[in-house]
N, CA, C and O of each residue as an XYZ file, in Angstrom:
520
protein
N     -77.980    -57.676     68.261
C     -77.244    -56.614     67.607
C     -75.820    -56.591     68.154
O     -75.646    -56.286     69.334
N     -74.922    -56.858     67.461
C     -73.066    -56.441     67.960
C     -72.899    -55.286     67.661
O     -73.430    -54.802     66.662
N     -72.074    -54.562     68.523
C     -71.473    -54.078     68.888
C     -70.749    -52.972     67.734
O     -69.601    -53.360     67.513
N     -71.028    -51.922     67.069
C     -70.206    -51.330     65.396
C     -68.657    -51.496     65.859
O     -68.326    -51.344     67.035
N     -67.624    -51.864     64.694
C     -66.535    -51.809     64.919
C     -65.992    -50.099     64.827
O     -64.803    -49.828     64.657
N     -66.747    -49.353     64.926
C     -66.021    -47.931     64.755
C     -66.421    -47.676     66.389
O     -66.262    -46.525     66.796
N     -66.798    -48.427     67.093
C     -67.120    -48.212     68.619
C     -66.213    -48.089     69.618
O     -65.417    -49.024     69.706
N     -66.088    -47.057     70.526
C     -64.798    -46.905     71.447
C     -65.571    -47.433     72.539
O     -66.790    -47.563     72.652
N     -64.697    -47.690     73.264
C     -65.181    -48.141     74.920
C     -66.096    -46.457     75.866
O     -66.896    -46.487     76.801
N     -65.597    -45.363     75.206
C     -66.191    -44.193     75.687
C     -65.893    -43.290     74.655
O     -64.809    -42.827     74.299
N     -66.883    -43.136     74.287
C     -67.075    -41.845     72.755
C     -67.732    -40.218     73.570
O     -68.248    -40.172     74.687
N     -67.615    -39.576     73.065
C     -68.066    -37.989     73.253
C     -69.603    -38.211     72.706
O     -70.009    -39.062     71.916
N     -70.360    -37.117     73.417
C     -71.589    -37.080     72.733
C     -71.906    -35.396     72.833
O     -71.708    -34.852     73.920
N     -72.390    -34.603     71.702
C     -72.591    -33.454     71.268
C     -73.960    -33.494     71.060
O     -74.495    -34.230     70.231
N     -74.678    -32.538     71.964
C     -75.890    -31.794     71.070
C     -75.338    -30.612     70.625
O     -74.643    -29.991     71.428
N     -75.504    -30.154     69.478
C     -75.300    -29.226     68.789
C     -76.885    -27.846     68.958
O     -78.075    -27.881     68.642
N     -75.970    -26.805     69.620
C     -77.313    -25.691     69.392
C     -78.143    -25.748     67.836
O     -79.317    -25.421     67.664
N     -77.252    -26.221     66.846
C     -78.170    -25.868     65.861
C     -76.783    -25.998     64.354
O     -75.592    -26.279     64.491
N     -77.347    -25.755     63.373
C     -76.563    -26.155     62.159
C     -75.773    -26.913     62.314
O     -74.562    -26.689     62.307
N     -76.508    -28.345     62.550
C     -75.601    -29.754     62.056
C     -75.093    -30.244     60.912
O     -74.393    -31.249     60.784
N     -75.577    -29.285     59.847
C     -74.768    -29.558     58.665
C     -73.582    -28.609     58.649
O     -72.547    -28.837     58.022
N     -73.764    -27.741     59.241
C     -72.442    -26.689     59.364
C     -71.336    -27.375     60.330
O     -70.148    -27.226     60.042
N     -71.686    -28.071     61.393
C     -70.485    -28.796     62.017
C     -70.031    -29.791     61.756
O     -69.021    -30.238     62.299
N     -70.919    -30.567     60.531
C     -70.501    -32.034     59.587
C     -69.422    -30.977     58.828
O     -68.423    -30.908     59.545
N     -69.317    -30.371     57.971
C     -68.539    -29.867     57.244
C     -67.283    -29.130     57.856
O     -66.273    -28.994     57.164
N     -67.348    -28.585     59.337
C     -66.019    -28.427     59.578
C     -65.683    -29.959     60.654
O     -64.491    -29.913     60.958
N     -66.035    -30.617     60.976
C     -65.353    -31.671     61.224
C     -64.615    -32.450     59.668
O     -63.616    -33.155     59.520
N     -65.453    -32.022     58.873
C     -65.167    -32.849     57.484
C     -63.776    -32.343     56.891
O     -62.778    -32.986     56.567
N     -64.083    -30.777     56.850
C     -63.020    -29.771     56.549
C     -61.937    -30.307     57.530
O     -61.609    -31.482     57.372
N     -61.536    -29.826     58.199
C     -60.735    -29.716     59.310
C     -60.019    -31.367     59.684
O     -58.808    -31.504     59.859
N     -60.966    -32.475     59.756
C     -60.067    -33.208     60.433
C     -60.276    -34.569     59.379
O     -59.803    -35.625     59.799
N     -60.951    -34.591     58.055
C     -61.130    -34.815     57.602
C     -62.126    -36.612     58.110
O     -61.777    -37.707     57.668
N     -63.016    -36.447     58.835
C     -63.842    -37.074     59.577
C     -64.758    -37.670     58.442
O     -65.224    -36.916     57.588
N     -65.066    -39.283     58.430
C     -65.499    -40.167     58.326
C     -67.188    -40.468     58.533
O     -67.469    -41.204     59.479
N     -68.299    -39.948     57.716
C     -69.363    -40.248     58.141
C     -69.773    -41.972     58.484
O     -69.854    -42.629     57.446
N     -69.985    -42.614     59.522
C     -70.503    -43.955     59.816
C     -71.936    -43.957     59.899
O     -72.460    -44.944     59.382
N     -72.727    -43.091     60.425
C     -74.534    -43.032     60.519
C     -74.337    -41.434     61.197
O     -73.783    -40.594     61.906
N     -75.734    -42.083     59.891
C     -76.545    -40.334     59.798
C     -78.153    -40.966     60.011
O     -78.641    -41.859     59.318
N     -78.834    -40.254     61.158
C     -80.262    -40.886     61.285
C     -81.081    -39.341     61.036
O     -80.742    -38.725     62.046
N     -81.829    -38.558     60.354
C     -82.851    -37.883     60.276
C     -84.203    -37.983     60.768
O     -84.886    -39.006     60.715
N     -84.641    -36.602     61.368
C     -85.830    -36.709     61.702
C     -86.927    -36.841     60.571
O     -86.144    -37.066     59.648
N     -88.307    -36.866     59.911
C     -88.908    -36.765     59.201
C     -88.614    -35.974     58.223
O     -88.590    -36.187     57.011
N     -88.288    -34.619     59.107
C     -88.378    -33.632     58.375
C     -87.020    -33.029     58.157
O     -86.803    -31.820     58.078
N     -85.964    -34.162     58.051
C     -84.762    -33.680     57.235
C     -84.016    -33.344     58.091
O     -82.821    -33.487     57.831
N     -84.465    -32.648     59.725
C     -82.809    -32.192     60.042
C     -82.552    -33.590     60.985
O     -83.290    -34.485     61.396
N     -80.624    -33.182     61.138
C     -80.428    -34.640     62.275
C     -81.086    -34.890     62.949
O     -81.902    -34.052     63.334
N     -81.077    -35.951     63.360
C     -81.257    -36.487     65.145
C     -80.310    -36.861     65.324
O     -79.727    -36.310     66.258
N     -79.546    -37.990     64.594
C     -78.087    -38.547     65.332
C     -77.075    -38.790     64.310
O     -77.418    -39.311     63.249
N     -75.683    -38.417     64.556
C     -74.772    -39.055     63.444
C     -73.522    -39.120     64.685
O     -73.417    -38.616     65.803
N     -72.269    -40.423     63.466
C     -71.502    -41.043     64.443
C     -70.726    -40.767     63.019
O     -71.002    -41.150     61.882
N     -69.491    -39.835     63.593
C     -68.541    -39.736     62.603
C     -67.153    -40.323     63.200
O     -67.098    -40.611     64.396
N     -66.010    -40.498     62.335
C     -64.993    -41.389     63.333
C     -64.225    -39.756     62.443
O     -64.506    -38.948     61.558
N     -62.847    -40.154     63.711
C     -61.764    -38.976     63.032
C     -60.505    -39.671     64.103
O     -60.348    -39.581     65.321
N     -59.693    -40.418     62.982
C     -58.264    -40.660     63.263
C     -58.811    -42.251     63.617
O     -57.802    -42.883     63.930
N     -59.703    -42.911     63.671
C     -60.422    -43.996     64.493
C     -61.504    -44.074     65.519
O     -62.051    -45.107     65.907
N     -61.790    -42.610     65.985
C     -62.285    -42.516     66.923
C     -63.454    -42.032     66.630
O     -63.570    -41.480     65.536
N     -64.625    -42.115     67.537
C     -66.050    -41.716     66.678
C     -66.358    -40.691     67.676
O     -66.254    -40.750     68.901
N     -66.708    -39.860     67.015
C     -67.660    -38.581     68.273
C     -69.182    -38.945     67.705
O     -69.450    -39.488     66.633
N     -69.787    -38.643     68.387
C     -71.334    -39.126     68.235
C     -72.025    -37.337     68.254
O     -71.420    -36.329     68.618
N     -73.234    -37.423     67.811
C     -73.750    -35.631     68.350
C     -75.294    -36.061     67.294
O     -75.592    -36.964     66.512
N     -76.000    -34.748     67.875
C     -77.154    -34.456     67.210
C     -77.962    -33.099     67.408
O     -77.923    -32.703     68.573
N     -78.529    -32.470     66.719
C     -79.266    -31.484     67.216
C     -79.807    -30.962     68.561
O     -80.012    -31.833     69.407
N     -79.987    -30.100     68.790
C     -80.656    -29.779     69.647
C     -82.563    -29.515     69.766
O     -83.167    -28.829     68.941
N     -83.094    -30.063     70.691
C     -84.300    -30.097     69.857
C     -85.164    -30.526     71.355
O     -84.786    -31.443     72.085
N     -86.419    -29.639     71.638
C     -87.197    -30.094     72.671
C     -86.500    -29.797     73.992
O     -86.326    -28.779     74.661
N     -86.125    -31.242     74.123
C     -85.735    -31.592     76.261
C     -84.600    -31.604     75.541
O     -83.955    -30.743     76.140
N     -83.764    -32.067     74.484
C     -82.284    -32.038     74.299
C     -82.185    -30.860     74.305
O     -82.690    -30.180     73.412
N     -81.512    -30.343     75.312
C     -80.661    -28.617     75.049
C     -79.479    -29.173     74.715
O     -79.277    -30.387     74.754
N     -78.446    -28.124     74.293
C     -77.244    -27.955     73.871
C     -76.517    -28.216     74.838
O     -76.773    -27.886     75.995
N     -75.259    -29.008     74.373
C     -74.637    -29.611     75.686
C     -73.425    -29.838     74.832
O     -73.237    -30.952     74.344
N     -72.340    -28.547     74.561
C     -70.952    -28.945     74.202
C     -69.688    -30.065     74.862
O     -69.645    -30.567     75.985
N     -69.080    -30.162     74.134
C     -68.212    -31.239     74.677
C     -66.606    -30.848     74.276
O     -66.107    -30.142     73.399
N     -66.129    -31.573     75.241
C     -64.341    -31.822     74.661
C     -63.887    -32.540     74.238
O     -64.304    -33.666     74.509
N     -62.825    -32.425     73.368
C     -62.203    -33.828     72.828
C     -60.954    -33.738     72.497
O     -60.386    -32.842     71.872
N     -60.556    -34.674     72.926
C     -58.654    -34.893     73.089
C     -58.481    -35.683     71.977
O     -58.909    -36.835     72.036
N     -57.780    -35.183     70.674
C     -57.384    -36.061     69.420
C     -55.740    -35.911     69.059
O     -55.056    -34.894     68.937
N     -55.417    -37.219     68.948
C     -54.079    -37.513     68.403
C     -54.315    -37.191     67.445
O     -55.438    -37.112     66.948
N     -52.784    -36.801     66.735
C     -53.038    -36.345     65.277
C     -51.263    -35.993     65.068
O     -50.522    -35.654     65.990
N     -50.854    -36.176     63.636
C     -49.387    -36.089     63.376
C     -49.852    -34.768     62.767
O     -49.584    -34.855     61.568
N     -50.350    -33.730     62.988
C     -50.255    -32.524     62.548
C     -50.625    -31.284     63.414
O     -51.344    -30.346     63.069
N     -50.227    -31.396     64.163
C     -51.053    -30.246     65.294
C     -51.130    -28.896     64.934
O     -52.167    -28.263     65.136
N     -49.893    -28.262     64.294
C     -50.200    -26.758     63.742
C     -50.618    -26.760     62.490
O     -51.282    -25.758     62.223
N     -50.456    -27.629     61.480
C     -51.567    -27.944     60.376
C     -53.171    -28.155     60.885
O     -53.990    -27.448     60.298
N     -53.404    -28.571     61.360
C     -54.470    -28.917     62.242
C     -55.313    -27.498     62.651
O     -56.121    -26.843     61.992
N     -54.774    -27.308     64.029
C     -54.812    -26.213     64.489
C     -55.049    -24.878     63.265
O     -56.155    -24.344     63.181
N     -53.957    -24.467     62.422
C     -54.067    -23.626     61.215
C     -55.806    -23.871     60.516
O     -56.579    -22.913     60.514
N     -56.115    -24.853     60.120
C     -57.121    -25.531     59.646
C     -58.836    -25.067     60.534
O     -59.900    -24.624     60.102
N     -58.359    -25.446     61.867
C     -59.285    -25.101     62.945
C     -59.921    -23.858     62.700
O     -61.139    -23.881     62.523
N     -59.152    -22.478     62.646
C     -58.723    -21.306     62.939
C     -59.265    -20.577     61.517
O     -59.726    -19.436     61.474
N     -59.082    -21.648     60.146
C     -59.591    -20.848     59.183
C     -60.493    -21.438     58.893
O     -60.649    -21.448     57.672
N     -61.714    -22.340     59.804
C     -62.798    -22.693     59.266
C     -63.494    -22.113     60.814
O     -64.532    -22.671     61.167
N     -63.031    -21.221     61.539
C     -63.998    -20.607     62.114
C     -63.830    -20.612     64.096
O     -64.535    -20.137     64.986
N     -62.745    -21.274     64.094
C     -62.226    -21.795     65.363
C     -61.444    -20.487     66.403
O     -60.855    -19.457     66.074
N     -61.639    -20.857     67.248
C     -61.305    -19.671     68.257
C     -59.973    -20.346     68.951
O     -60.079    -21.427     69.529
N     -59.099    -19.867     68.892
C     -57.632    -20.347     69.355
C     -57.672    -20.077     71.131
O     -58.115    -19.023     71.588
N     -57.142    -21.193     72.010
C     -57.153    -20.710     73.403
C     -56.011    -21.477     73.397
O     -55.407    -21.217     74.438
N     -55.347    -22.380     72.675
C     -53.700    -22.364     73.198
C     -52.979    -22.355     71.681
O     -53.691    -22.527     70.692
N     -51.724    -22.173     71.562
C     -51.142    -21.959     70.333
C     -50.459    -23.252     69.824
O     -50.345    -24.138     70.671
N     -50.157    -23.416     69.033
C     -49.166    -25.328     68.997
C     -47.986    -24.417     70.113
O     -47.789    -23.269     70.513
N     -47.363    -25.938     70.275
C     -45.889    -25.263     70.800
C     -45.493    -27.127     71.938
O     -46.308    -27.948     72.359
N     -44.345    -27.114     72.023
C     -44.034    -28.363     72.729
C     -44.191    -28.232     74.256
O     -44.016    -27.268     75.001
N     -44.577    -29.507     74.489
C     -44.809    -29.700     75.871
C     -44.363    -31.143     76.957
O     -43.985    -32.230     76.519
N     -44.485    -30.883     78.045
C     -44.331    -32.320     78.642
C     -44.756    -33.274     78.194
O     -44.138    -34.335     78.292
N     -45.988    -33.177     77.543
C     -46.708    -35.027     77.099
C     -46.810    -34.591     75.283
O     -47.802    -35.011     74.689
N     -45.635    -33.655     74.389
C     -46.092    -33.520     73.050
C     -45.988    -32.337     72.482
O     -45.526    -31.347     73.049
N     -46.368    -32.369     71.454
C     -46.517    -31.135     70.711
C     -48.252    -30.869     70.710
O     -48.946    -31.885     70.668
N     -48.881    -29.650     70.753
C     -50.185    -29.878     71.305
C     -50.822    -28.218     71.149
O     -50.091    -27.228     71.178
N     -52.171    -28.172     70.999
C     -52.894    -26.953     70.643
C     -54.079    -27.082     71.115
O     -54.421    -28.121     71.678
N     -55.111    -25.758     70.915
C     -56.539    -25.948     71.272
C     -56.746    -25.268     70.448
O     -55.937    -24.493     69.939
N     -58.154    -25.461     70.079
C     -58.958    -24.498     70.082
C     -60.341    -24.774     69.997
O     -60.612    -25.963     70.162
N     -61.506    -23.849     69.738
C     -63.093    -24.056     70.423
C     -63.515    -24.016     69.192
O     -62.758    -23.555     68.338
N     -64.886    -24.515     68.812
C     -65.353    -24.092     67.610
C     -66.563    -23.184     68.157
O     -66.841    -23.045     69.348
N     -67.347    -22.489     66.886
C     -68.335    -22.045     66.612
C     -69.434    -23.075     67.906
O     -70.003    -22.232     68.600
N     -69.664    -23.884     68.166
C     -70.768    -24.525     68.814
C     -69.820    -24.847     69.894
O     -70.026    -25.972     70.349
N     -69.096    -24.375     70.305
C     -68.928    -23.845     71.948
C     -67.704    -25.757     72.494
O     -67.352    -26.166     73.600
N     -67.459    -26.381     70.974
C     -67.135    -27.689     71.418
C     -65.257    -26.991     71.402
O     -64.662    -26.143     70.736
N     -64.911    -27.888     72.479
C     -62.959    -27.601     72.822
C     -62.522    -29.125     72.208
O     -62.910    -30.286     72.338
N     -61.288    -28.262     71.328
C     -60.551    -29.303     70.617
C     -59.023    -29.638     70.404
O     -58.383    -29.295     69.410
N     -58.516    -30.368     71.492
C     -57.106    -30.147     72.170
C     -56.822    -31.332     70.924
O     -57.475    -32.320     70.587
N     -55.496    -30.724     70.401
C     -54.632    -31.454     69.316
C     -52.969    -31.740     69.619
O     -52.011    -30.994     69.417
N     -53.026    -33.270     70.245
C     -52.231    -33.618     70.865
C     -51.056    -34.715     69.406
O     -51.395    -35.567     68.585
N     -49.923    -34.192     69.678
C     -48.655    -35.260     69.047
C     -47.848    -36.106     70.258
O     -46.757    -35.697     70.655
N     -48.367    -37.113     70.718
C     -47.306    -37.165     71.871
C     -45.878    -38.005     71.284
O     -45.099    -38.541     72.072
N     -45.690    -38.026     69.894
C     -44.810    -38.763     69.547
C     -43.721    -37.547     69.337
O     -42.547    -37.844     69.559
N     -44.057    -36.024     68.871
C     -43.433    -35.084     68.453
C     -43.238    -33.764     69.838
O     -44.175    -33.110     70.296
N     -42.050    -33.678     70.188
C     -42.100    -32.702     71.169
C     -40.792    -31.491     70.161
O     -39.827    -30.889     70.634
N     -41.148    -31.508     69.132
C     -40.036    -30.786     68.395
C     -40.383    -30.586     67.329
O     -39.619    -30.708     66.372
N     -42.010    -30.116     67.182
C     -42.995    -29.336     66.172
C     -42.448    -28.051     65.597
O     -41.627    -27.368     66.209
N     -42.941    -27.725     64.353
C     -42.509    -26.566     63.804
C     -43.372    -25.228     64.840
O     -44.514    -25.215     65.298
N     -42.446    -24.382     64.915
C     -42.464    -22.885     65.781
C     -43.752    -21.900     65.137
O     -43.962    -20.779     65.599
């Protein structure tokens, strides 16, 4: 078996407490993320999916049994950070930094609904809209 070309040298991995179709759709919404594999249990809900966003794949799956919930962070480039961010915020996102320029960019956070942190980095733009 090789290796998928949507494969990073170190990807994120998410168990999700629960409504994995609700966090397919705001990754979908929001960052407009790439389904690569979707694996189901028998009975319809996930076990595993590998979505890419910008190139990069976050991996995640339900929570279920011995998998407890185990949020994650993720640092994404992106030429839109307060579009982005804006986006975050109206699909349900909890704001903990605002856009605004910085030493390494123009750059934002915020958390979603399933407890995951989502820092939205421009390091090409340090002179983002206000």
């Amino acid at each position: 078996m090789s290796t998928p070309k949507h494969y990073s040298p170190v990807m994120p991995y998410i168990v999700l407490p629960g409504d994995a179709d609700g966090f397919i759709k705001f990754i979908t919404d929001v960052f407009a993320a790439e389904e690569k594999l979707r694996v189901n249990h028998a009975s319809g809900e996930l076990m595993h999916a590998e979505y890419s966003i910008n190139g990069g794949t976050i991996m995640f799956g339900q929570a279920a049994g011995e998998w407890k919930p185990f949020p994650c962070g993720m640092y994404v480039v992106v030429a839109d950070v307060d579009g982005l961010y804006a986006k975050g915020l109206a699909h349900g996102g909890q704001g903990n930094q605002e856009p605004g320029d910085r030493g390494y960019g123009r750059a934002a956070g915020f958390i979603d609904k399933w407890g995951n942190q989502w820092w939205l980095n421009d390091p090409e733009n340090t002179e983002g809209e206000a």
